[in-house]
C-alpha positions as CSV (number, residue, x, y, z in Angstrom):
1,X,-29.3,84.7,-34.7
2,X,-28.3,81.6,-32.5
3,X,-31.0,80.6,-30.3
4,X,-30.3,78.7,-26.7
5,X,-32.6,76.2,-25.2
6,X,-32.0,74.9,-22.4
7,X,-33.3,71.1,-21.8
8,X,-34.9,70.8,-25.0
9,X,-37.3,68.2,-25.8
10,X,-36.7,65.1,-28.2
11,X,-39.5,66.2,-30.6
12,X,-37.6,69.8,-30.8
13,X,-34.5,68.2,-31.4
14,X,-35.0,65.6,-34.0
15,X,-36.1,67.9,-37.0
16,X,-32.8,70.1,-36.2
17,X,-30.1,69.4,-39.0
18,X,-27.2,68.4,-37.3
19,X,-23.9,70.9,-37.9
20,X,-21.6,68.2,-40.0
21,X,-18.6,70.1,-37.7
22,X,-20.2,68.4,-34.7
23,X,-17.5,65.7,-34.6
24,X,-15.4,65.7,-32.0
25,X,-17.2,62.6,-30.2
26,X,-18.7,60.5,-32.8
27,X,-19.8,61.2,-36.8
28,X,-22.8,64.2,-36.7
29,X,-25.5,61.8,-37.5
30,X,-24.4,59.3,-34.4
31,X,-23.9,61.9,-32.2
32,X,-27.7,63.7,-32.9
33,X,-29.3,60.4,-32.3
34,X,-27.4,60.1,-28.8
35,X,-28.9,63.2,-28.1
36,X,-32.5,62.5,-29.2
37,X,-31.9,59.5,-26.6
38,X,-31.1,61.4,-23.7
39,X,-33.6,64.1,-24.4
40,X,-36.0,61.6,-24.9
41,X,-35.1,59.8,-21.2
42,X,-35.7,63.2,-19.6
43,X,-39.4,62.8,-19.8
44,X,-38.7,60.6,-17.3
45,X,-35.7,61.2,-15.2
46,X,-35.4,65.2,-14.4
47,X,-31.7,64.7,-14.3
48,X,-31.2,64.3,-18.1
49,X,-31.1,67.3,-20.0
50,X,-30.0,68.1,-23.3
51,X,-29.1,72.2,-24.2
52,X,-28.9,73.1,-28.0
53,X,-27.8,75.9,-29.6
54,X,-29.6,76.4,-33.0
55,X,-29.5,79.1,-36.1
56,X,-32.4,78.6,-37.1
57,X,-33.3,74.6,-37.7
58,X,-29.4,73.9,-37.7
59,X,-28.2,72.3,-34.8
60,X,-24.8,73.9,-34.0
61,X,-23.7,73.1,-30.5
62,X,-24.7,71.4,-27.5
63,X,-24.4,70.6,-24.0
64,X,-25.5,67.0,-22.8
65,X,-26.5,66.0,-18.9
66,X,-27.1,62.5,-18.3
67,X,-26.2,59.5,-15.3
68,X,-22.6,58.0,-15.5
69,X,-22.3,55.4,-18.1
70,X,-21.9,51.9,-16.3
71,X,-18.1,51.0,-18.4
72,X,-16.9,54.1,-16.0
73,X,-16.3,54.2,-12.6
74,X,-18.6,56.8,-12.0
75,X,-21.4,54.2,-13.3
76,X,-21.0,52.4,-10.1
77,X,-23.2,55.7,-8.4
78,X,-25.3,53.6,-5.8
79,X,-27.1,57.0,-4.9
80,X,-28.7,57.2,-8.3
81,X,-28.4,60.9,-8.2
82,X,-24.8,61.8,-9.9
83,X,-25.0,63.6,-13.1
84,X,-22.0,63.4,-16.1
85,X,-21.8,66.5,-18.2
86,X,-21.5,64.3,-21.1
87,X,-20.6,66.6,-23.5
88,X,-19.9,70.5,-25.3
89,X,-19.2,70.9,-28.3
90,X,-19.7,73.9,-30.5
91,X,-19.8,74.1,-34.5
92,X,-16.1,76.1,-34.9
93,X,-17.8,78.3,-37.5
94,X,-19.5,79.6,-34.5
95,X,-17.0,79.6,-31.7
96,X,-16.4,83.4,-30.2
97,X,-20.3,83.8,-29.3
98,X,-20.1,82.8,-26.0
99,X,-22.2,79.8,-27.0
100,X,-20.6,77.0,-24.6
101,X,-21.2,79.2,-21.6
102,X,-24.2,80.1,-22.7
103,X,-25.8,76.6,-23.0
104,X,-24.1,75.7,-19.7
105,X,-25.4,78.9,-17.9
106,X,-29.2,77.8,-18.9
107,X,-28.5,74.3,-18.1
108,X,-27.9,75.1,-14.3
109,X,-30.2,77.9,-14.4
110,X,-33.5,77.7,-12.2
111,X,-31.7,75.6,-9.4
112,X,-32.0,72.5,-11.8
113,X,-29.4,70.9,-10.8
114,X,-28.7,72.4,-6.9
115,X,-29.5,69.3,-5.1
116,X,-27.0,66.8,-7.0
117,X,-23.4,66.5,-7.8
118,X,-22.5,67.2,-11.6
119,X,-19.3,66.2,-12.6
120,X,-17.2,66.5,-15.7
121,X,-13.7,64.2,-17.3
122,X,-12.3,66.1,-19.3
123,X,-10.0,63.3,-21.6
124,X,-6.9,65.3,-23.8
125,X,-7.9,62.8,-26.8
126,X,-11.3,64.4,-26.6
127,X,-9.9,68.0,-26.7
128,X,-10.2,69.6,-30.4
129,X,-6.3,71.1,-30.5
130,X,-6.5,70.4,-34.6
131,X,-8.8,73.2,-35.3
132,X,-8.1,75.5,-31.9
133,X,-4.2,74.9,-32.5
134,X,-4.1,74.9,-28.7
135,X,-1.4,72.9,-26.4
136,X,-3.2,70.4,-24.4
137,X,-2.6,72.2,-21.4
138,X,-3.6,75.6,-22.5
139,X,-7.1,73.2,-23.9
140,X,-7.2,72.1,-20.4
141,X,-7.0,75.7,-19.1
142,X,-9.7,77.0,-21.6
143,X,-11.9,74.2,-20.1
144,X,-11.2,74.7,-16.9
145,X,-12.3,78.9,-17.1
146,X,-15.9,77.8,-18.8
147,X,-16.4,75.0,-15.8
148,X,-15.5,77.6,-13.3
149,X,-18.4,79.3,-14.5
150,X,-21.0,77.5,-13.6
151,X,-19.4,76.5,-10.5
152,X,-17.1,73.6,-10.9
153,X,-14.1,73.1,-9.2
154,X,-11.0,70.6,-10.0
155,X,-11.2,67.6,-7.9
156,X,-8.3,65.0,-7.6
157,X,-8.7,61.3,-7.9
158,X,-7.8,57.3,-8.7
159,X,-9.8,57.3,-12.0
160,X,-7.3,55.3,-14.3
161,X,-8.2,57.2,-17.0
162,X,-8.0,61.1,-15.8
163,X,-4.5,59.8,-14.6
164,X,-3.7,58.2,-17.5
165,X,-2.6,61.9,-19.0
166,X,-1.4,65.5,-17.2
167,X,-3.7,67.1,-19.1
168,X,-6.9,64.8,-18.3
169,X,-9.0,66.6,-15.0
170,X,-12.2,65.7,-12.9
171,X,-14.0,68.7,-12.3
172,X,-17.5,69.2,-10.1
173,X,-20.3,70.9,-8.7
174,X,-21.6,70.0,-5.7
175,X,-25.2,71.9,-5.5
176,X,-25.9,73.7,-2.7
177,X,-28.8,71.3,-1.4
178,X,-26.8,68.1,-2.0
179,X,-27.8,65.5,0.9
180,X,-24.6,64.8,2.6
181,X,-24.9,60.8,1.2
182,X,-25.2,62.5,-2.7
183,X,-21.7,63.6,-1.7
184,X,-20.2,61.2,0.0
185,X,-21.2,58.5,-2.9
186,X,-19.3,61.2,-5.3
187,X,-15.8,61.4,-3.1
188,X,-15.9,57.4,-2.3
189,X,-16.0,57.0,-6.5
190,X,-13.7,59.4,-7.3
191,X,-10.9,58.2,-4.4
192,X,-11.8,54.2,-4.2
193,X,-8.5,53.2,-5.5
194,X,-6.8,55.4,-3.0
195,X,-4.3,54.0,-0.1
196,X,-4.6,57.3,1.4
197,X,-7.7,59.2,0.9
198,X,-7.0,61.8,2.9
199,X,-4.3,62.8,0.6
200,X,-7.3,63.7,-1.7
């Protein structure tokens, strides 16, 4: 039976044997230790979190939270307060359980992250259309239903690199108890190469 926990610690996660099918980012072993990182830096920053799900002491998918990485745009956040959805990705062997919207579903559960704007790019050379033998668009589609679930929503902007492809998207969730300057940091990032914002 797969288990879901939702923010797990770095000492829970470390022992976990890492699925060799988690690849779509970086190489299993490179990809585990980016997670022990971020679980390890939510002992201090609440708005890192790190959802695993595991059979057992096999780590077979994930879902990573974590602040905008500063080679973005989004790293420029001057609030402090944005949140990147980093990452899913589920072993294939184990795709069809739900597990994705599972791990999402406990991420945002207890009003964790009502208060902040999370935010997702989702890049078509990141999509897995080798082993789904999806289109990029109907990819795109598939992610845009699971994001939908937890309450994100398609956003336009400048980012060079979501426009770099059709198929790229921003999509976000703006928490119900986001301050109003939380907000207005997320639209002035996601429009600042804009000639006419309020086209956006």
């Amino acid at each position: 039976m797969v288990d879901i926990v939702a923010c797990t610690s770095a000492n829970t996660l470390e022992p976990l044997a890492v699925s060799t099918a988690l690849d779509m980012f970086r190489p299993p072993e490179k990809q585990h230790a980016a997670l022990i990182d971020i679980a390890q830096d939510a002992a201090n920053d609440p708005l890192c979190c790190v959802s695993v799900a595991q059979d057992g002491g096999a780590l077979v998918g994930y879902a990573s939270f974590h602040p905008p990485t500063e080679v973005e745009t989004w790293g420029d956040d001057e609030t402090g307060q944005l949140v990147e959805l980093g990452a899913v990705e589920v072993d294939p062997s184990y795709r069809g359980q739900r597990l994705a919207q599972r791990m999402l579903e406990a991420s945002f559960a207890g009003e964790r992250f009502d208060s902040t704007v999370v935010f997702a790019t989702m890049y078509v050379w990141h999509y897995d259309l080798k082993r789904t033998a999806m289109t990029p668009y109907q990819y795109k589609r598939m992610l845009e239903r699971l994001y939908r679930g937890i309450g994100m929503e398609p956003f336009r902007t400048s980012d060079p690199e979501i426009r770099a492809d059709p198929a790229n998207q921003l999509m976000a969730r703006v928490g119900p108890r986001c301050p109003e300057h939380v907000r207005a940091e997320f639209d002035r990032l996601r429009s600042q190469d804009l000639l006419n914002f309020s086209a956006f």
